[in-house]
C-alpha positions as CSV (number, residue, x, y, z in Angstrom):
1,X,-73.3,82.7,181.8
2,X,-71.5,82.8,185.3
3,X,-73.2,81.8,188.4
4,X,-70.9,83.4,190.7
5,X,-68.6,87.0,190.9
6,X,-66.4,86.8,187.4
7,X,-63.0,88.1,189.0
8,X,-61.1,90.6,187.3
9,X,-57.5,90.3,186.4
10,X,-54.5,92.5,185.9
11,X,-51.2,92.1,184.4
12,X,-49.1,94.4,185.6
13,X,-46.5,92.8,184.9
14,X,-47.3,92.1,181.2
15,X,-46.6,88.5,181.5
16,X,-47.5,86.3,178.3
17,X,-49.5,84.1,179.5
18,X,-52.1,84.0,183.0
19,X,-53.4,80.7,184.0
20,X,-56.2,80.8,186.0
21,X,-59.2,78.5,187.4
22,X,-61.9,80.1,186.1
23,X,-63.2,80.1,182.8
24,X,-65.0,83.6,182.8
25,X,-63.4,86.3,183.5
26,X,-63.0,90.3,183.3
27,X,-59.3,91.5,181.9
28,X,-58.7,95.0,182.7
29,X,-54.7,95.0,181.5
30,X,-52.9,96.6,184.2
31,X,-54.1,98.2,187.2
32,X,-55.5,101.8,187.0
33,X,-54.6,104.6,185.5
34,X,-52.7,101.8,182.7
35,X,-55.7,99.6,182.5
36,X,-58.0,99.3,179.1
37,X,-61.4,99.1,178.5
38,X,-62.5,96.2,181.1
39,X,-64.1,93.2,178.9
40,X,-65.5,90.5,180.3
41,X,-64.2,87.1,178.5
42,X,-66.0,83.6,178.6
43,X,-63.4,80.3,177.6
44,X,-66.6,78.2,177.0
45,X,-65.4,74.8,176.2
46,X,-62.2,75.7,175.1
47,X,-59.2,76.1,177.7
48,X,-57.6,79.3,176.7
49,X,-58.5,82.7,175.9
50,X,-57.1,85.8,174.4
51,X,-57.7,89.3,175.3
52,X,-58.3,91.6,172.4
53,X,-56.9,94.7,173.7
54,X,-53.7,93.5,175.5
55,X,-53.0,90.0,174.3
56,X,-52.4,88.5,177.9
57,X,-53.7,84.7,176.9
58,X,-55.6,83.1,179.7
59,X,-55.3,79.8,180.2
60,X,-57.4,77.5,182.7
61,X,-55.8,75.2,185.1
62,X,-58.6,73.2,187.0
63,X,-56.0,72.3,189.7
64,X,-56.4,76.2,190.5
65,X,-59.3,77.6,192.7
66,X,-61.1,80.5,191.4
67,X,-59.3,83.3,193.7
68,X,-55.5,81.9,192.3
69,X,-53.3,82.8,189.7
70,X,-50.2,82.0,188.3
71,X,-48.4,84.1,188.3
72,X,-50.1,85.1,192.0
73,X,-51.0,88.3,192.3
74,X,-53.2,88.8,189.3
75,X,-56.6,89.3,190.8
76,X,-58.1,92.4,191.7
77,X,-60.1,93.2,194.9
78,X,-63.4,94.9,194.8
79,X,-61.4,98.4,196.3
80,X,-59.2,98.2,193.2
81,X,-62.3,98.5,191.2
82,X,-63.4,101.4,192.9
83,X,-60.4,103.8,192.3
């Protein structure tokens, strides 16, 4: 169970693969309106990921911090969310 904010990601630009340096997360697909249904994933043990709607695989990179990406850019900010 996380024990801090689980950030939400987007791929807008419909990349393969995300890594990221966190092991829970929310995928939301693109940004709004060309997001889907907003699921929260959990890596556990394992090191990758898959989201079941768009197929983006997340994959954790512990040389990350929790607020990077690669490719940058893929986190969403709280205002995002709101819209």
């Amino acid at each position: 169970m996380a024990s801090s904010p689980v950030p939400h990601l987007a791929n807008d630009d419909g990349v393969e693969k995300i890594f990221v340096g966190v092991r829970e997360l929310n995928c939301m697909g693109a940004r709004p309106p060309f997001d889907h249904p907003h699921v929260f994933l959990d890596m556990g043990s394992d090191g990758q990921i898959l989201c079941p709607y768009c197929s983006t695989l997340y994959l954790y990179d512990p040389r990350l911090a929790a607020d990077e990406t690669d490719p940058p850019g893929c986190l969403t900010s709280p205002v995002e969310e709101a819209a």
